[in-house]
N, C-alpha and C positions, 0 to 999 in steps of 0.2 A: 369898158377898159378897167382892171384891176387899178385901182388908187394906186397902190402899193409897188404896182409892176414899174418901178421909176426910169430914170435914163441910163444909170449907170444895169440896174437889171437886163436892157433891153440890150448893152455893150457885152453883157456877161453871153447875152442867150447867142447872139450874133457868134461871138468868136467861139463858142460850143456848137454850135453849127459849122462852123468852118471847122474848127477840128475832127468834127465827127464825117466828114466830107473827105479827107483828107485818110483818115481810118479805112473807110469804103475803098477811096481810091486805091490804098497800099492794098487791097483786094482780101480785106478783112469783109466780105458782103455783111456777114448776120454782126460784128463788131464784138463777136463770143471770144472768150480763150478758150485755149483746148483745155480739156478735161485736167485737171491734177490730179496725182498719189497723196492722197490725204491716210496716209500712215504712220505719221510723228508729228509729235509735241514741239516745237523745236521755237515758236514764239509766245507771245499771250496770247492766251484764248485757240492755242490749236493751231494758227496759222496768220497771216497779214491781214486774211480778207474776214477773219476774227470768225469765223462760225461754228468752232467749237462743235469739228465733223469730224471722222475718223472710219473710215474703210478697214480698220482691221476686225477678222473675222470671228477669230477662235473663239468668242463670247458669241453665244447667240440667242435666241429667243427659247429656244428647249433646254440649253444649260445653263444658262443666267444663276437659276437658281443653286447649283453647286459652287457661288463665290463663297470663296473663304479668304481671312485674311493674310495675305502674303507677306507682308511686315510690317512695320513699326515704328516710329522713330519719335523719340521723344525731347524736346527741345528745351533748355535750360531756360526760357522765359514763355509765360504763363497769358493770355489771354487773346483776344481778337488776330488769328492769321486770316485774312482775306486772300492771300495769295494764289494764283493758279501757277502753278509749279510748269517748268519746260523742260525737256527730256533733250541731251544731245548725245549721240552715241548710248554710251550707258551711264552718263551721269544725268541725276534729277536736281535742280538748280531751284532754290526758293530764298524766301525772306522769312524770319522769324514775327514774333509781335515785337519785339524789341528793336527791329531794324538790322538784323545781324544777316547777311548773307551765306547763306549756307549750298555745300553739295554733296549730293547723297549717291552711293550706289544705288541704281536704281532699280537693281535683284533685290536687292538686301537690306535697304535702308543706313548702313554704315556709313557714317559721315567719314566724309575724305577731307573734307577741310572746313573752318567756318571765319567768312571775316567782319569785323564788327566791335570787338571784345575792348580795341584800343580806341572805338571812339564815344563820344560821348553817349548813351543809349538813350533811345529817343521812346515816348508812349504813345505811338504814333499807328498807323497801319500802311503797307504796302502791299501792293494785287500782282510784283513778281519780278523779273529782270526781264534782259533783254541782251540776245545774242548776236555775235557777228565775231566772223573769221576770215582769214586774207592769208592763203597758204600757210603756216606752221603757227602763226598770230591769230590767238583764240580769245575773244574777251566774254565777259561778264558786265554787261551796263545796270549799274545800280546805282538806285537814290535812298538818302539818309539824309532829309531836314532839306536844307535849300542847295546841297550838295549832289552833283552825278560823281560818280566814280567809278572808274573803270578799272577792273581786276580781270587776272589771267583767269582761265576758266581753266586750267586742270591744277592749278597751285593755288589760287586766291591769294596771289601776290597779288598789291596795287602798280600798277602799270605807270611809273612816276613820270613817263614823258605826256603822257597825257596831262592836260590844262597843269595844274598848278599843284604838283607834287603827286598827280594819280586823281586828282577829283578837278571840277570844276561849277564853280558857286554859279546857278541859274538865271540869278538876277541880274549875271551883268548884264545879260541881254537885254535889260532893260535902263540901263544908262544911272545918269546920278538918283534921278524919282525913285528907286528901289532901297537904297541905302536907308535901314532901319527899320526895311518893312517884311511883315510877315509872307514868306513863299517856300512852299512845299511841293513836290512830285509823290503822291499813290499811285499811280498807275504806271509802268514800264513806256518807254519811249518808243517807237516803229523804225525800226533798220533799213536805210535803203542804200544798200552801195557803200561812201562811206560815211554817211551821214546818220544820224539819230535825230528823230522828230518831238519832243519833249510836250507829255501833257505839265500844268503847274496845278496849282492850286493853291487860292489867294482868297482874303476874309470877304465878306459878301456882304458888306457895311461902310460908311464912310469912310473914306482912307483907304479903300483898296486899291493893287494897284492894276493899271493895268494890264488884261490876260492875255497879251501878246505871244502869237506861235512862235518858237524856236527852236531853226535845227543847229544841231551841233556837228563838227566833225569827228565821226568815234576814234581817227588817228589821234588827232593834236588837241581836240577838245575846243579848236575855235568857234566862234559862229560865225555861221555858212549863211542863213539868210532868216529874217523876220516877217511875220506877218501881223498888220496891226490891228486886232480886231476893234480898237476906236480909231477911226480913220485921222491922219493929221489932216491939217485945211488942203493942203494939197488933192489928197487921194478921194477917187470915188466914196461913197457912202456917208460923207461929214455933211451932207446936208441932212442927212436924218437925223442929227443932233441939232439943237437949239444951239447950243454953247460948241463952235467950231474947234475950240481949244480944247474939249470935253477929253483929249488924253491927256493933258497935262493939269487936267481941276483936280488940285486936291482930294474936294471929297466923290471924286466919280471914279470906277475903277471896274474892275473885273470881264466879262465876254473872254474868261479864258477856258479854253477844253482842258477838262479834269477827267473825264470819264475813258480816254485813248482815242485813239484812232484806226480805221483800214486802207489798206492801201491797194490799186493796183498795179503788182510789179510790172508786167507786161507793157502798162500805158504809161507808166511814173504816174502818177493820179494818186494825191492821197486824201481822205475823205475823213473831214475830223468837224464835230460838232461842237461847237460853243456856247458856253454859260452864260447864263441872266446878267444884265448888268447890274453894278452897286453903286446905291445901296437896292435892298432889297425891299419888296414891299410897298418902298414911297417914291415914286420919280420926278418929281415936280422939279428936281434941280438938272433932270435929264428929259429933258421933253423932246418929242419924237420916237420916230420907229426903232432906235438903237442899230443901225447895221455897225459892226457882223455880229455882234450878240444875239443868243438862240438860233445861229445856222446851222446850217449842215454846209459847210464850206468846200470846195472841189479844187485843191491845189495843185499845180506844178508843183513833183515835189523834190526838182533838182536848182527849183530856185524858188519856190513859196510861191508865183504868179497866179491870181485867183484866175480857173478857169468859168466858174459859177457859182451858183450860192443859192440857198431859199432860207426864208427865215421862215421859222416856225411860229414861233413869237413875239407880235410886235411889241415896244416897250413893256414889257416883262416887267407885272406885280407881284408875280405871284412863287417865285425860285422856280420856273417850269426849264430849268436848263435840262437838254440832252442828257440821259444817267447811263447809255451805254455808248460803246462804238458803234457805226454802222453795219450793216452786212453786206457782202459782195457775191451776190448769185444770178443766175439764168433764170430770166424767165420767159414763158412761152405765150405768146399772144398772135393770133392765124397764122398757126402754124411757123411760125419763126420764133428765133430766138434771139430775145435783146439782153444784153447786160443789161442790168439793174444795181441799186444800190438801195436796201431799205433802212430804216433809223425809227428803232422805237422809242415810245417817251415814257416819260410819268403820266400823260394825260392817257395813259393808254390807247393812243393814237399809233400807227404806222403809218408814214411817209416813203414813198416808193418813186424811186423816179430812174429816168435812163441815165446807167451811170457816165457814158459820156457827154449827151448833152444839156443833163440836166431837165429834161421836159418830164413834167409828173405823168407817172403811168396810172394813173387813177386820178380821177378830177378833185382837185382842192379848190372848196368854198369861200373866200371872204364872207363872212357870217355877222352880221351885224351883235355887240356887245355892249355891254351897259356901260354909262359914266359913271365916271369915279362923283363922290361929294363932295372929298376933302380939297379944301383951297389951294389953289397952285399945282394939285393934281391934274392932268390933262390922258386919259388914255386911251387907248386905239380904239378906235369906232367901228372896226373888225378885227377879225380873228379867224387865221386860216384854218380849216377844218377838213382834211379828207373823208369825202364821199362813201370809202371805202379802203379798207376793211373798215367793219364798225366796231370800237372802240371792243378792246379787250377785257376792258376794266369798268363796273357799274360807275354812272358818274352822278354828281351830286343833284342834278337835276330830279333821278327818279325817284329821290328818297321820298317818303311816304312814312306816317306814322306808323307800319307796320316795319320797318328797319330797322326801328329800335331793339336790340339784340333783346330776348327773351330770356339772356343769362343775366341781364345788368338789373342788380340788388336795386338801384335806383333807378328804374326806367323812367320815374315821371320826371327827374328832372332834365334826362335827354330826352323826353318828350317835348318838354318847356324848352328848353335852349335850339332843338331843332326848330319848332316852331316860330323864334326870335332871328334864327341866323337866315344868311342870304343862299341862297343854293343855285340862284341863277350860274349859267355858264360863263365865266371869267370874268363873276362877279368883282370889282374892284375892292381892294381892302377900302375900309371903312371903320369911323367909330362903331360899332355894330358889329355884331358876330357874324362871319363867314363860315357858312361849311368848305373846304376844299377837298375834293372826291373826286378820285383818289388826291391821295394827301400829299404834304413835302418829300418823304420816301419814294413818291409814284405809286402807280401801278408798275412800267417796267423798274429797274436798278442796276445798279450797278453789276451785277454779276453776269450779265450780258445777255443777248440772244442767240437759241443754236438755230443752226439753219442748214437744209438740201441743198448745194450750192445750186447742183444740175436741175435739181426739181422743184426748183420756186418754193419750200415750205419752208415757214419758223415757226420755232417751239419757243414759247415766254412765259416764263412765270410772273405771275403779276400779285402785286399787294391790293389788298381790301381796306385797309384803314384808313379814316378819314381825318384831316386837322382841323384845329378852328381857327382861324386866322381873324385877329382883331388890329386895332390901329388905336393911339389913345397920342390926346394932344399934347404936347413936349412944354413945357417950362424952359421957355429960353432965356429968362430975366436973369441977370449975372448972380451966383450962388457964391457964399462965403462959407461955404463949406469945407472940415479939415481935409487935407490934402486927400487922405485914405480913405473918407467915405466919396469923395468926390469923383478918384480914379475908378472905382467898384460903379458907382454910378454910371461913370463914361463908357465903358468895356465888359462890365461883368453882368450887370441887372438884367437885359434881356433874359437872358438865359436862364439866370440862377436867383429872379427877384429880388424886391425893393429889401426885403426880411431874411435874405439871403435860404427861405425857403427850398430852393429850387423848381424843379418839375419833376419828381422821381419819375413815375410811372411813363413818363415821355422824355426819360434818357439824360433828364440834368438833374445831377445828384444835391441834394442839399447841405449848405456850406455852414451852417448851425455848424457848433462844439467841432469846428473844424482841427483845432489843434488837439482833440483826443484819435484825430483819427491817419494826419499825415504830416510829416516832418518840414518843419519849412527847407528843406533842400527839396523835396519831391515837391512843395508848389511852387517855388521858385523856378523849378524847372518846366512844370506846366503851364508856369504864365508864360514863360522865355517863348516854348516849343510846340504847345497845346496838348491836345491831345483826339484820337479818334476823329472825330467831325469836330472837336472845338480848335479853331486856330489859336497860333498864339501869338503873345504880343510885344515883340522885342521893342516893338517901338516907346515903350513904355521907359523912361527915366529911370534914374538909380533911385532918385528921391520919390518917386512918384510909388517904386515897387516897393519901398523900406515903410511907406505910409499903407499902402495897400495890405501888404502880409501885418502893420500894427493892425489894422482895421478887421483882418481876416481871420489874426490869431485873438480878438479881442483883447486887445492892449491899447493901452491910451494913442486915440488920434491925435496926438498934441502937434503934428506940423501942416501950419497953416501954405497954403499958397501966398506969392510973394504977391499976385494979383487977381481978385477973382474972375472967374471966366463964364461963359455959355459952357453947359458941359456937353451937350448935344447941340450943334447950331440948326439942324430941320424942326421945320414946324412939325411933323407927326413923328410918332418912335413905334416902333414893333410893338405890339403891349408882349409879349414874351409867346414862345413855343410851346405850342400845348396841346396835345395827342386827345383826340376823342375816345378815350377809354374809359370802361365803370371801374368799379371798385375793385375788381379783381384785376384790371391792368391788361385786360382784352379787350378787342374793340366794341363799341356800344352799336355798335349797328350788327343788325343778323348777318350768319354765317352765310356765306363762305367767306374768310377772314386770308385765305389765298388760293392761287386757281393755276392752271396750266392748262395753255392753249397750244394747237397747232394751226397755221394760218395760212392755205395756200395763197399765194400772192400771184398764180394766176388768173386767177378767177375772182381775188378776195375774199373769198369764205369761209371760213371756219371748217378743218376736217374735223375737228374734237376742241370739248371743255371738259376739263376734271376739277375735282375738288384737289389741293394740296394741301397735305398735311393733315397734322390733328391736334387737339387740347386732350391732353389725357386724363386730366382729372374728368372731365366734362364724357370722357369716349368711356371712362372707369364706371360712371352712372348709368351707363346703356343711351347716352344720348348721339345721335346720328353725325356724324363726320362732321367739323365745323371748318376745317383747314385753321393753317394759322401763318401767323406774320412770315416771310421768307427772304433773305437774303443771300445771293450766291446763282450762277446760273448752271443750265444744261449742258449735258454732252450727247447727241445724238451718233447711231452708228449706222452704217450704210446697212447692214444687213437687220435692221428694222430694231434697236433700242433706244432708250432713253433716261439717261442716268442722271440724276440729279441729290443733292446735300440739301443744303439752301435753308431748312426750314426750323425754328424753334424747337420743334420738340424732338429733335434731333437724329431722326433717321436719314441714312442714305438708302436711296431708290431706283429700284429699274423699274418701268413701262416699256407698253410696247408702243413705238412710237408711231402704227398705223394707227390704233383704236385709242390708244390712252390706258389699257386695262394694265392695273398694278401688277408685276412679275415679282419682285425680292425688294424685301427691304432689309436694313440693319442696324441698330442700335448704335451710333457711335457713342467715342468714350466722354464725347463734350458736340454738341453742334458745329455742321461745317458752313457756316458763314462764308463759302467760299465757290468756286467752279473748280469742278473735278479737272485731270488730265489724262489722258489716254495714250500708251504707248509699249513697247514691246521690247523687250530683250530678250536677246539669244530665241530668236522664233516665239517669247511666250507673251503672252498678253496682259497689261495690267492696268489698271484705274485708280490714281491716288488723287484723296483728297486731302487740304488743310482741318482741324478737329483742333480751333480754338475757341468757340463759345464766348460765350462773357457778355457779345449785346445782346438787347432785349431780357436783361436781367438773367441769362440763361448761366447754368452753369460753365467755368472756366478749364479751358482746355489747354493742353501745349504737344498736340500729338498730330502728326501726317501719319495718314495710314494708307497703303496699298492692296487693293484684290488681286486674287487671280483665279484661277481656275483649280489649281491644284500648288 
């Protein structure tokens, strides 16, 4: 018997069985939906069941090549659009980098209206809105900070009977525990009827707060119903916590979906994956499996009731939370067809199971894993693993002295540190160097998976880079340190170190001569709001941020604390984030640095692996395809393409998505960190993607651009 498979598991698999009983009976035999017209953009990622698929034709494998650009649009604020834009009639509906909601003609790019300008601008990112109508009552659901708001969608007026003058602030769902603390929405919420299912995203360190599901009402803006992913003492799964009170500790927080959701309209069923618990890295104040954190969670989604659950991850060291939605396809097994639902990860794993009753279509391992060293660490003594498909992504296991990239100016010293780190399979942090391969990014990301719905296949682009993850013991003796170097200590060192060095080449900038380079209103606002991946931290004091910005702008720390404190209360702290890269800021392991797969998930197999992407200075020497780092997902089409952005050196691309063989590429005018969308007006066909650049050091962008045919 699985350890893990517990009592409330065996309540979950029961009443999934009776529902799926019940399905049959209503003389659903195979439990399939009919086929859909996957012809419009009309939510994130293409549709509910997110697979970023599209039946339209007029593009096709012999004229791919005749794209040209259809138009243009260029946005009054400058860097990272993550966004996948939604097409409704003829308006195309996005989010700026500044958080600004905009709508464009979706012929012509001509903005028709933009709203955003009156509120405060955030430096944040968003992946798009979210639509819903009720006869003549059209909205626009968009997030900006810890705010929804809801606007007309053909005025981008704010709809002021909604919550509380037109917006309403996320956190109240989470009762007085949220007052002060950091929470944001990236990702667009899932429509059902007339509800809104809300991803959040919360710091993933001590003091988070709980990542509680919550729908809203898209009329009135009330909450409609919660889901707790740290269970109270009452509810199933708190016996997997040591500490029963573990939603209300302080320092324990997070199991919330950031990545979205899918849903099945047909069943109500909505299917949403949950993040690592916090803090990150060190559990000893969370001991146990964590349920629901790292699920793939199966909810009623007209009242949140879990119908099942698998966890991916038991007690989670290592941030393996979920980095896409699910998928929602057919697949074919003797001759029948079951609903399914798959979910890829960072470990570049897919998990596939029946999407009604939850029973895995491919056998999942409990795999025996190592112990942790560190005191008071306890972690899971397996780790589920499916059988199949086999991982999409090389994992740290195989690496070998011959991985050491043959580009890195210093190979011997990632010869040496390879050498020293641990590479076993979920290996625990430790004082000692970890490889983690694929890294914190994943293999899969954020930009999603496309998928065949009818024909079992995904298309995933996967990351190649590896991190190093270390652990170093904390100084919890009381510090009398001035107030300003002690908050930087508390919140900012991770990231940006002890020297305020930072990690440039892994994405945190260095805070040196910081006042020659940004105004204390712009860090003020970055501490408030964050930025990118870095949260921010409201919770922070007037007196605590006035000492922080003396300490940041190099001005006398002269204000003491009234009392000194532990500035960190765990015995272990993160030693900081730090990218496996050489000298040149590429990764130190050999190419292929990113890849694209197709996976049928009938069979499990692999129809194709390509290489993605390229280094061009490296392609400029005559040296062989290396791909490179990618973020942003696929759009696959029924009549055999595959378009995708996604990748640093910043082309957009068609394949063909039986073989993988390159058809067109093109130049954009900044990298599209983003997933394309696919959609038609007046009979013609067109593909836009976001073209804001900026991460991965890449040049910066502020352009959405559309193909067509002519």
């Amino acid at each position: 018997m699985n350890p893990h498979f517990n009592q409330s598991m065996r309540n979950a698999f029961h009443l999934a069985l009776f529902l799926a009983f019940l399905s049959i009976f209503n003389c659903q035999q195979d439990s399939v939906s009919q086929p859909k017209d996957y012809n419009t953009w009309r939510s994130y990622q293409g549709g509910p069941d997110r697979n970023q698929y599209s039946t339209l034709s007029e593009i096709t494998l012999d004229n791919v090549t005749d794209l040209k650009v259809a138009w243009t649009y260029e946005s009054s604020d400058f860097g990272q659009m993550q966004m996948n834009p939604i097409i409704i009639d003829t308006i195309l509906y996005g989010v700026t980098s500044r958080l600004r909601a905009i709508a464009l003609h979706a012929a012509t790019g001509k903005e028709i209206w933009r709203f955003g300008d009156s509120l405060k601008l955030r430096a944040s990112t968003s992946r798009g809105v979210a639509y819903w109508e009720k006869d003549d009552d059209k909205r626009i659901l968009y997030t900006s900070g810890p705010y929804l708001y809801a606007l007309n969608a053909l005025t981008g007026k704010s709809i002021e009977s909604f919550g509380d003058n037109g917006k309403v602030n996320l956190s109240s769902g989470l009762g007085e525990i949220a007052k002060g603390s950091f929470l944001v929405s990236n990702t667009p919420g899932t429509v059902y009827k007339d509800i809104i299912v809300m991803p959040i995203r919360v710091p993933e360190d001590i003091g988070a707060l709980p990542g509680n599901i919550m729908a809203f009402n898209v009329i009135t803006g009330d909450l409609e119903w919660t889901f707790n992913t740290i269970p109270l003492p009452s509810e199933e799964g708190v016996e997997t916590w040591e500490d029963q009170n573990s939603h209300i500790n302080p320092l324990i927080g997070a199991g919330n979906n950031w990545s979205g959701m899918a849903l099945d309209e047909e069943r109500g069923i909505i299917y949403i994956p949950t993040g690592s618990a916090a803090p990150d890295f060190y559990g000893g104040i969370r001991k146990g499996d964590n349920l629901y954190t790292d699920c793939l969670l199966a909810l009623d989604v007209n009242t949140g009731k879990r119908l099942w659950h698998f966890q991916m991850v038991h007690h989670d060291l290592w941030d393996r939370d979920p980095p896409t939605p699910p998928n929602l396809i057919t697949i074919t097994r003797n001759g029948k067809k079951l609903p399914a639902v798959s979910q890829s990860t960072k470990q570049g794993y897919v998990y596939v199971f029946n999407r009604v009753t939850g029973e895995p279509l491919f056998d999942i391992e409990e795999v025996p894993v190592p112990a942790s060293t560190l005191y008071g660490e306890e972690a899971s003594k397996t780790q589920p693993i499916p059988v199949k498909p086999k991982p999409f992504a090389r994992q740290s296991t195989e690496l070998t002295d011959d991985d050491i990239s043959p580009y890195a100016e210093n190979r011997e010293a990632f010869l040496e540190l390879l050498k020293q780190s641990d590479k076993r399979l979920y290996a625990p942090p430790s004082l000692d160097p970890m490889i983690l391969f694929p890294g914190l990014d994943g293999a899969a990301e954020w930009g999603g998976t496309a998928a065949d719905p009818e024909e079992g296949i995904v298309y995933i682009n996967s990351q190649e880079a590896p991190w190093v993850i270390q652990m170093k013991e904390n100084d919890t003796t009381v510090k009398n340190y001035p107030l300003g170097k002690q908050t930087y200590i508390q919140y900012c060192v991770t990231c940006h170190q002890k020297d305020r060095s930072g990690a440039v080449q892994s994405g945190f900038p260095s805070l040196i001569d910081l006042k020659n380079k940004k105004s204390k209103n712009e860090v003020a606002l970055l501490i408030k709001s964050g930025k990118g991946m870095m949260t921010g931290f409201p919770q922070i004091t007037p007196k605590e941020k006035e000492a922080l910005m003396h300490f940041l702008f190099d001005e006398p720390d002269t204000i003491m604390p009234k009392n000194p404190k532990k500035i960190y209360p765990l015995a272990y702290k993160y030693a900081g984030y730090k990218r496996f890269l050489d000298s040149k800021g590429r990764p130190a392991i050999s190419p292929p640095w990113g890849t694209m797969h197709a996976i049928n998930l009938n069979t499990g197999d692999f129809v194709w692996s390509i290489v993605l992407g390229d280094t061009p200075e490296l392609k400029a020497q005559g040296y062989p395809q290396t791909g490179c780092e990618n973020y942003g997902g696929p759009v696959v089409t029924e009549n055999g393409l595959l378009f995708i952005g996604a990748t640093k050196d910043g082309y957009f691309r068609a394949f063909n998505k039986f073989t993988g063989a390159l058809l067109w590429e093109y130049k954009l005018p900044a990298p599209a960190f983003a997933t394309p969308a696919m959609y038609q007006v007046d009979g013609k066909q067109y593909i836009a993607i976001a073209c804001g650049g900026e991460k991965l050091g890449a040049p910066i962008g502020n352009k959405i651009v559309a193909f067509s045919l002519n």
